[in-house]
KEKE-3310 file (N, C-alpha, C; in steps of 0.2 Angstrom, whole numbers, plus 5000, padded with zeros to 4 digits):
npx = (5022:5035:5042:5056:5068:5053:5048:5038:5039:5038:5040:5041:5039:5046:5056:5062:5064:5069:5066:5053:5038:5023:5008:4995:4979:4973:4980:4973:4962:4959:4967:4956:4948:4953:4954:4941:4934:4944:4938:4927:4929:4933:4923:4915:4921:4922:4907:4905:4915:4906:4894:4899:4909:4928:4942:4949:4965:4979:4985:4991:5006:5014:5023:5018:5018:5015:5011:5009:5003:4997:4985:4968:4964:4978:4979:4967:4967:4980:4974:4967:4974:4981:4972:4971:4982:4994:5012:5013:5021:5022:5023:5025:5025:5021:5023:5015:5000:5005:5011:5000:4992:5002:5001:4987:4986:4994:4988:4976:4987:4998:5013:5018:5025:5029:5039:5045:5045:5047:5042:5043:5058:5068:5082:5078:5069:5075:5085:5077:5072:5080:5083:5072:5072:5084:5077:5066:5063:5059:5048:5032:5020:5015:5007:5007:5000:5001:4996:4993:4984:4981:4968:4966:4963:4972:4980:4980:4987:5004:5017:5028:5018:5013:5021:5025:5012:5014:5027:5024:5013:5016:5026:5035:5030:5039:5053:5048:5045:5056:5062:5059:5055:5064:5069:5058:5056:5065:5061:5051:5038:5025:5018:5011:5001:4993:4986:4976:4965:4950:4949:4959:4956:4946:4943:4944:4938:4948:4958:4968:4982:4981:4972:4981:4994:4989:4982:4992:4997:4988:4993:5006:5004:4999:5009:5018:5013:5014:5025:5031:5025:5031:5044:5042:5036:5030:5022:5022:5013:5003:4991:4978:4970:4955:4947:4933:4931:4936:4929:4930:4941:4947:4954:4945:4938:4937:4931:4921:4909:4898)
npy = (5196:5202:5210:5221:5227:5234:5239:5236:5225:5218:5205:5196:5180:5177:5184:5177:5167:5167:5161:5155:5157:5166:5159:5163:5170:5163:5152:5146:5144:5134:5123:5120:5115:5108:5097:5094:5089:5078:5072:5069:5058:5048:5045:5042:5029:5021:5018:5011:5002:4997:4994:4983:4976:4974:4975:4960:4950:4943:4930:4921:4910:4922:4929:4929:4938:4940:4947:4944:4934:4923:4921:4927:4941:4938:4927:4921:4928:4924:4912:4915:4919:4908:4899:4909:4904:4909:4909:4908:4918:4918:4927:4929:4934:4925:4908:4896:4899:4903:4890:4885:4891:4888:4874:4873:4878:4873:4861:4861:4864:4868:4881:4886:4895:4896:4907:4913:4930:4946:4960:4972:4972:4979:4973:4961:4960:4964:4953:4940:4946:4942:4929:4923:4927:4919:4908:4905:4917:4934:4944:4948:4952:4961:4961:4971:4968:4965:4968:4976:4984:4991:4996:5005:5019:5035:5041:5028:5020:5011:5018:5009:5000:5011:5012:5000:4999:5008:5004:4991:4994:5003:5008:4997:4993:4999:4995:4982:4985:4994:4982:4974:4980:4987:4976:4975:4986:4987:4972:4981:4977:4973:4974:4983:4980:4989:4986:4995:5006:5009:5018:5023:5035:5042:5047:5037:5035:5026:5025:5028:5029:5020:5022:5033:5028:5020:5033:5034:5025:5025:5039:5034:5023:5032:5045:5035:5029:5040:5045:5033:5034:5048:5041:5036:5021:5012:4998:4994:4995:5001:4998:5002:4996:4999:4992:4990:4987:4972:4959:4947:4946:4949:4959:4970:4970:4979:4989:5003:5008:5017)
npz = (5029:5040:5053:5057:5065:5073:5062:5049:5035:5019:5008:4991:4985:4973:4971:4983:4975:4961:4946:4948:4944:4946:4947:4934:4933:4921:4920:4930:4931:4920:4926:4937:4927:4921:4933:4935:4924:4924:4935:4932:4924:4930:4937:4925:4923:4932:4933:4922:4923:4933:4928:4919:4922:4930:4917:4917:4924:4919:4929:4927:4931:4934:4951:4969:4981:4997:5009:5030:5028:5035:5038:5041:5031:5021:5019:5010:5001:4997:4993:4981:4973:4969:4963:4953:4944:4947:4956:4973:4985:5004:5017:5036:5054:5058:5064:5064:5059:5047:5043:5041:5031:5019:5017:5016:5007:4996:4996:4985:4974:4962:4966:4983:4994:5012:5021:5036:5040:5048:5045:5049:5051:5040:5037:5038:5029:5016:5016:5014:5000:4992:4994:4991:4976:4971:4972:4969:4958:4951:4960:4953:4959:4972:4987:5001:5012:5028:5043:5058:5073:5087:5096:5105:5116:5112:5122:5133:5124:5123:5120:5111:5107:5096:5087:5084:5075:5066:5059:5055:5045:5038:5034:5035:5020:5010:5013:5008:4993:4989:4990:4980:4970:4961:4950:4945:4938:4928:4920:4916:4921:4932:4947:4963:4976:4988:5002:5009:5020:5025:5036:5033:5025:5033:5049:5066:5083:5096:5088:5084:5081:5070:5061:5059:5053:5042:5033:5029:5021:5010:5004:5003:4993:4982:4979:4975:4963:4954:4955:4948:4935:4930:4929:4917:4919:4910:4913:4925:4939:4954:4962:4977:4990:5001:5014:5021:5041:5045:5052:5056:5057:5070:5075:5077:5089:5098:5092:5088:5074:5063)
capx = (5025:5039:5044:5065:5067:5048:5045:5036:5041:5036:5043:5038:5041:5049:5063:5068:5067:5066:5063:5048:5032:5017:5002:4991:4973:4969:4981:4971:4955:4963:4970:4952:4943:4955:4953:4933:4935:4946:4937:4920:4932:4934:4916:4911:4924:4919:4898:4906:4914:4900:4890:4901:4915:4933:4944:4952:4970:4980:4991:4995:5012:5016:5026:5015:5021:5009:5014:5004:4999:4998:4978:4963:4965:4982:4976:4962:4972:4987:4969:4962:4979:4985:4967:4970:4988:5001:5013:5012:5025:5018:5027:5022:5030:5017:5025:5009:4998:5010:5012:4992:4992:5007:4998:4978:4984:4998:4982:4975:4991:5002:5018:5017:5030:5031:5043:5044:5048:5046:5043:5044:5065:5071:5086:5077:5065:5081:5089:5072:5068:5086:5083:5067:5076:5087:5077:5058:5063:5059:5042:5027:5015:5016:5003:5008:4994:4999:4995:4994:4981:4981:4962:4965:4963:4978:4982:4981:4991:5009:5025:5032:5013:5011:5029:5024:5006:5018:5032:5021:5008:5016:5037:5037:5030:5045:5057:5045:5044:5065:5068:5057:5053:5070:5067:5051:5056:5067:5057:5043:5033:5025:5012:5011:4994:4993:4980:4976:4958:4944:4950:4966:4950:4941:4948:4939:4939:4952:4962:4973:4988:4981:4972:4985:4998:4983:4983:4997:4997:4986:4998:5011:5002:4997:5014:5023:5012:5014:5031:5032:5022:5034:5048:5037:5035:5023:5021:5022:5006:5000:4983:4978:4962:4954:4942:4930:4933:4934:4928:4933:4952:4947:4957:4941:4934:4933:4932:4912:4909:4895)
capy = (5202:5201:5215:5222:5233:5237:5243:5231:5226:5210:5201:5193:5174:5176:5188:5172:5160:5170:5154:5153:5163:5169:5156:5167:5169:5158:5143:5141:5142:5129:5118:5119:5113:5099:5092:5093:5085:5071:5070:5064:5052:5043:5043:5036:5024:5017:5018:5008:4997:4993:4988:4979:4974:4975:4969:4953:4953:4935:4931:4913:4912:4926:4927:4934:4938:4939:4948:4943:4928:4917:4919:4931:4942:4936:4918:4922:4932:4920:4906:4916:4920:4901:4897:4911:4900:4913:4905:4913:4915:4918:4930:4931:4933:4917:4901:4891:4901:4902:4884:4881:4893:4884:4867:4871:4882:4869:4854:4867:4861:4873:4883:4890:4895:4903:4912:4918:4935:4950:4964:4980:4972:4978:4969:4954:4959:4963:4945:4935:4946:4940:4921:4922:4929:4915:4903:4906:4922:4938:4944:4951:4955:4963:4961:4971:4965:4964:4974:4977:4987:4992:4997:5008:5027:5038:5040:5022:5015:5010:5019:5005:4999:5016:5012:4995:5001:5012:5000:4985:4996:5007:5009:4989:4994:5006:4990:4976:4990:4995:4976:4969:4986:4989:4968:4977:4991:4982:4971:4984:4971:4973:4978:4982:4981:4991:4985:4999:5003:5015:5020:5031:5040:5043:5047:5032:5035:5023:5020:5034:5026:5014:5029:5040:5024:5019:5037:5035:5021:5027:5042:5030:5022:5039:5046:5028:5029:5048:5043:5028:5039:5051:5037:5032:5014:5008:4991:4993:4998:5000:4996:5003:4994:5001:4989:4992:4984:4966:4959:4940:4946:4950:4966:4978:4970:4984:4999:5005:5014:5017)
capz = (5032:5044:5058:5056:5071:5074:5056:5044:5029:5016:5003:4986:4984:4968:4974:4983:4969:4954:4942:4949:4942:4950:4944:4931:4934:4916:4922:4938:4929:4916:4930:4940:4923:4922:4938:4936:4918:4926:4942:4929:4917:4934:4941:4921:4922:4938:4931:4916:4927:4939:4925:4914:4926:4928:4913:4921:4924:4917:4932:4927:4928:4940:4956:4971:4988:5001:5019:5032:5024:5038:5040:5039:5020:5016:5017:5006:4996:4994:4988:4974:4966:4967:4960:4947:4943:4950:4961:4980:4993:5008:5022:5042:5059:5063:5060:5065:5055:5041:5040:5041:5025:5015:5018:5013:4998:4993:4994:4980:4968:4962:4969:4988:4999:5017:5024:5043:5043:5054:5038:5052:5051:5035:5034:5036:5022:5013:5016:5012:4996:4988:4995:4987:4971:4969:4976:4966:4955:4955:4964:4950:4961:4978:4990:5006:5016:5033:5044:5066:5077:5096:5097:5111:5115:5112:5128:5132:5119:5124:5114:5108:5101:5093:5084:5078:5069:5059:5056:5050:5041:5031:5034:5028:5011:5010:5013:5001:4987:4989:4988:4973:4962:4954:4946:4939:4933:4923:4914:4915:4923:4939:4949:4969:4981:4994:5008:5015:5023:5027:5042:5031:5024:5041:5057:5071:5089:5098:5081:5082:5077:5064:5056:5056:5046:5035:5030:5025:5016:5006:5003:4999:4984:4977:4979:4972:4958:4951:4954:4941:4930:4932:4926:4912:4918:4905:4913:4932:4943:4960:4966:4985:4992:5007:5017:5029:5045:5041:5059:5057:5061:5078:5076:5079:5092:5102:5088:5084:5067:5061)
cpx = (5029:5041:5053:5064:5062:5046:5046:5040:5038:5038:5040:5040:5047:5056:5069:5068:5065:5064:5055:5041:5025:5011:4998:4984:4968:4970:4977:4966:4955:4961:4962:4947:4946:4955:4946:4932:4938:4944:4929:4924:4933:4928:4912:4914:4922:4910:4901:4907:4910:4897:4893:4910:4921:4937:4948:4959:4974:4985:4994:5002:5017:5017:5021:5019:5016:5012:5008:4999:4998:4990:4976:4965:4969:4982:4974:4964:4976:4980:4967:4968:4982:4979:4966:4978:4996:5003:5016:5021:5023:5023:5022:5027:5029:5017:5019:5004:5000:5011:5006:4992:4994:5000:4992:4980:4989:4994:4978:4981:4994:5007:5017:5023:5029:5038:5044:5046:5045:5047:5045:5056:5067:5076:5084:5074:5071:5086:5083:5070:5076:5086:5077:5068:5077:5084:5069:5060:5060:5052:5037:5023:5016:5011:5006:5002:4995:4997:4993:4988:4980:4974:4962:4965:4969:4983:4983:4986:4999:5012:5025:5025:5011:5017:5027:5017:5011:5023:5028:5016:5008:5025:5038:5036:5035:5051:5056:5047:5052:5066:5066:5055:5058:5070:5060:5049:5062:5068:5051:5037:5032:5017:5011:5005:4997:4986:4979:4969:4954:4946:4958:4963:4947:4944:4942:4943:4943:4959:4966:4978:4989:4978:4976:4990:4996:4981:4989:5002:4996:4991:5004:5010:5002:5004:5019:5019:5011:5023:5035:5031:5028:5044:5050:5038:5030:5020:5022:5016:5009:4993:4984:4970:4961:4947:4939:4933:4933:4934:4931:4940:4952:4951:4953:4937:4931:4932:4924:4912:4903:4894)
cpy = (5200:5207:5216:5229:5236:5240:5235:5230:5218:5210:5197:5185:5173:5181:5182:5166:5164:5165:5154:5156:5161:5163:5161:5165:5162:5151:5141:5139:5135:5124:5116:5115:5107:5095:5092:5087:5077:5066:5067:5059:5046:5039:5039:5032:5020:5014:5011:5001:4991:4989:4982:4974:4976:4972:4966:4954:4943:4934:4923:4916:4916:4924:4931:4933:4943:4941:4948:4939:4921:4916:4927:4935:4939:4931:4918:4925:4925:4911:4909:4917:4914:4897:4901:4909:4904:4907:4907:4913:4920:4923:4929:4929:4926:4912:4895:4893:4901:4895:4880:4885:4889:4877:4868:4874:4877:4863:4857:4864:4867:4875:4887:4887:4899:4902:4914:4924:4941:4956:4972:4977:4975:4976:4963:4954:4960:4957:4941:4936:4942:4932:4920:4922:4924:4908:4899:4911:4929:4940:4949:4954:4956:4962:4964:4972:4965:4970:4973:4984:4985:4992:5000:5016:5030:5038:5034:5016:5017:5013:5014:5002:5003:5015:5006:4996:5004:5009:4995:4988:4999:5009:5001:4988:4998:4999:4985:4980:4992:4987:4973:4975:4984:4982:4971:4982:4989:4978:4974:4981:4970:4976:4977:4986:4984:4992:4988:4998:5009:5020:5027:5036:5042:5043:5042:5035:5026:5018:5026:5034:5022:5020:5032:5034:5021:5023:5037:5030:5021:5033:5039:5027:5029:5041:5039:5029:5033:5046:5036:5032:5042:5046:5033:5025:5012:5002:4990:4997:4997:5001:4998:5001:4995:4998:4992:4987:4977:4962:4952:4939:4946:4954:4971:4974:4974:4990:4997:5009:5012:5014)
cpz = (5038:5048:5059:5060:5071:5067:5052:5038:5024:5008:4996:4986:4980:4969:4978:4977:4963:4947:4943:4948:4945:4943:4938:4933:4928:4917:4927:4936:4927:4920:4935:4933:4921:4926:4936:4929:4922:4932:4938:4925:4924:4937:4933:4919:4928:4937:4928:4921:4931:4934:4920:4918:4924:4924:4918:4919:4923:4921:4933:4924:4934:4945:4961:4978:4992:5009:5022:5029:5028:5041:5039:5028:5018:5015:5012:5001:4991:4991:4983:4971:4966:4962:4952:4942:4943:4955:4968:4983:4998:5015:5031:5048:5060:5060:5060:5060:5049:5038:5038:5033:5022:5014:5015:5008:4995:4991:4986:4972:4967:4967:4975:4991:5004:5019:5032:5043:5045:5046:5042:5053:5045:5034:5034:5032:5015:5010:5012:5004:4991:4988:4989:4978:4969:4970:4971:4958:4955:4954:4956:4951:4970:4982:4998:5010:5023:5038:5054:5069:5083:5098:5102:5110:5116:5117:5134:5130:5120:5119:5108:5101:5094:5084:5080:5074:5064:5057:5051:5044:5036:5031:5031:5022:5009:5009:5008:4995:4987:4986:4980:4967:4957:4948:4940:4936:4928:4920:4912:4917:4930:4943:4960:4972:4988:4997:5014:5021:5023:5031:5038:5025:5029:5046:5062:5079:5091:5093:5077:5078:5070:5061:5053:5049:5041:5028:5023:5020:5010:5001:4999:4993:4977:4973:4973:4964:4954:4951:4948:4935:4926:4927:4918:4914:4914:4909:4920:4934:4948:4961:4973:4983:4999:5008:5022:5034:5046:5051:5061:5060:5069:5080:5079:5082:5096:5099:5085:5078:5065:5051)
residu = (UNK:UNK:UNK:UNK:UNK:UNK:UNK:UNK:UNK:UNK:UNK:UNK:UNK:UNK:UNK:UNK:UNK:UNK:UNK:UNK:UNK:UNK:UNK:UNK:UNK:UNK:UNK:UNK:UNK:UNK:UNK:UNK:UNK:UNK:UNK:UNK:UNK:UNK:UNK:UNK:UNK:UNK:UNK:UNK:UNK:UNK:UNK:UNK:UNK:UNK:UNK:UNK:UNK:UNK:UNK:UNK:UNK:UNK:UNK:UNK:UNK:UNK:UNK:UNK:UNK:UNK:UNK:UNK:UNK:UNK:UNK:UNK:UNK:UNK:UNK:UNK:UNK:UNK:UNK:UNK:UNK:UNK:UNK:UNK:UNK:UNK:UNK:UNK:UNK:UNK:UNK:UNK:UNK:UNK:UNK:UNK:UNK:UNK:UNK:UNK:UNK:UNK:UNK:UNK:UNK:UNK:UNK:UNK:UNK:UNK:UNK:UNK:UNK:UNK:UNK:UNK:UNK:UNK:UNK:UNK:UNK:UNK:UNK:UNK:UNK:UNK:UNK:UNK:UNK:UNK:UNK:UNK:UNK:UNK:UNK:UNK:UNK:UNK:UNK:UNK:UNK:UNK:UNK:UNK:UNK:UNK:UNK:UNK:UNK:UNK:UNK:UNK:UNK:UNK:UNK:UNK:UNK:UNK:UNK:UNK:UNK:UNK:UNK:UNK:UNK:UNK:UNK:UNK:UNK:UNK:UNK:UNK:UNK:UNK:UNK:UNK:UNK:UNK:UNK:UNK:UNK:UNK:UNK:UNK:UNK:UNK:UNK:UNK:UNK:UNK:UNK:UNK:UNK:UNK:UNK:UNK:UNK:UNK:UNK:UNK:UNK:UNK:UNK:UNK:UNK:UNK:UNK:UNK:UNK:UNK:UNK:UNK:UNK:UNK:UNK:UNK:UNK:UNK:UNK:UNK:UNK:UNK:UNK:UNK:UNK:UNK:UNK:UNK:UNK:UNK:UNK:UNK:UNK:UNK:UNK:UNK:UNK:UNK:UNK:UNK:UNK:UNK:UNK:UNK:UNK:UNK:UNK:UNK:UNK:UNK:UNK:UNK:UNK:UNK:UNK:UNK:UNK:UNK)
# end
């Protein structure tokens, strides 16, 4: 209802978009008995799973690419896909890190490459996924893994850090996924990890900023993949995996969560 010289008045929605028709009472029902249907086909596909595991995925062969692979998960990461006979390349701002990588997973046997680069640039992610292209071929499997936190309280936490949680967290998957999809929507062939975390479930005290680009992380997978759907890509995924706190990083030294 809206006020036009002190006399009320209110409007219909569909007077401004006449296309657009009023829900019915039967669709909502409908639409609430299919969420609830689809919301137990997922809780006894999970039951299934637990007890019988998940089918395994063959990625001998495949290209992987691994940001923030210069230590903690994407280390470990970029070791169990060269062990499952994918062949890695490895991204990170941290050259020393990134070369201790390359080295222990290249002792391993098989194909590992890093890379230096800064993924909150997008035209450096731009330049390197085209090097890569020509250089290895085109990327399989995504892993955007890296990932930055402040651990301070909102009012604490410098600008510019506020700025890089959201570049590196979640605006770099925006840059990897523009540069290596279009290759994998057409062979159909593709699959892109997003390593979100807990924390884009849960809001934590002094983890305001990481929260909030985690959030939307998460957001980003859901969205990306209603959107392939949407495509029909038959043969391209996304996976979002959201970890507790993994403390070995020494990212959360100073965050408490229950």
């Amino acid at each position: 209802m809206l006020l036009s010289k002190g006399k009320p008045f209110s409007f219909d929605q569909t007077e401004l978009n006449p296309s657009r028709n009023k829900p019915s009472v039967r669709r909502t029902i409908m639409d609430v008995i299919l969420f609830l249907l689809t919301s137990l086909g997922y809780i006894l596909q999970a039951f299934y799973y637990q007890i019988f595991g998940v089918p395994k995925k063959d990625l001998n062969g495949e290209i992987a690419l691994v940001t923030g692979g210069g230590g903690g998960l994407g280390r470990l990461l970029a070791l169990r896909l060269i062990k499952l006979g994918a062949k890695v390349v490895l991204w990170d701002i941290n050259q020393e890190g990134l070369d201790d990588s390359v080295k222990l997973i290249q002792s391993l046997g098989g194909l590992c490459k890093g890379y230096k680069v800064d993924i909150s640039n997008k035209e450096e992610v731009y330049k390197y996924a085209k090097i890569i292209q020509e250089e290895i071929g085109d990327v399989t499997l995504l892993f955007n893994n890296a990932g930055v936190v402040s651990g301070r309280a909102l009012l604490d936490t410098p600008d510019h850090m506020i700025e890089r949680s959201f570049s590196v967290n979640v605006l770099a998957h925006f840059w990897t996924t523009k540069a290596f999809l279009p290759a994998m929507l057409k062979k159909d062939h593709g699959h892109i990890i997003t390593i979100a975390s807990l924390a884009g479930h849960v809001g934590i005290s002094k983890l305001v900023d990481y929260c909030s680009s985690k959030f939307a992380a998460v957001g980003f997978d859901e969205a990306l993949r209603l959107e392939l759907e949407h495509l029909r890509a038959q043969g391209v995924f996304t996976t979002v995996i959201c970890p507790y706190f993994i403390q070995s990083t020494g990212m959360f030294d100073d965050v408490h969560s229950r």
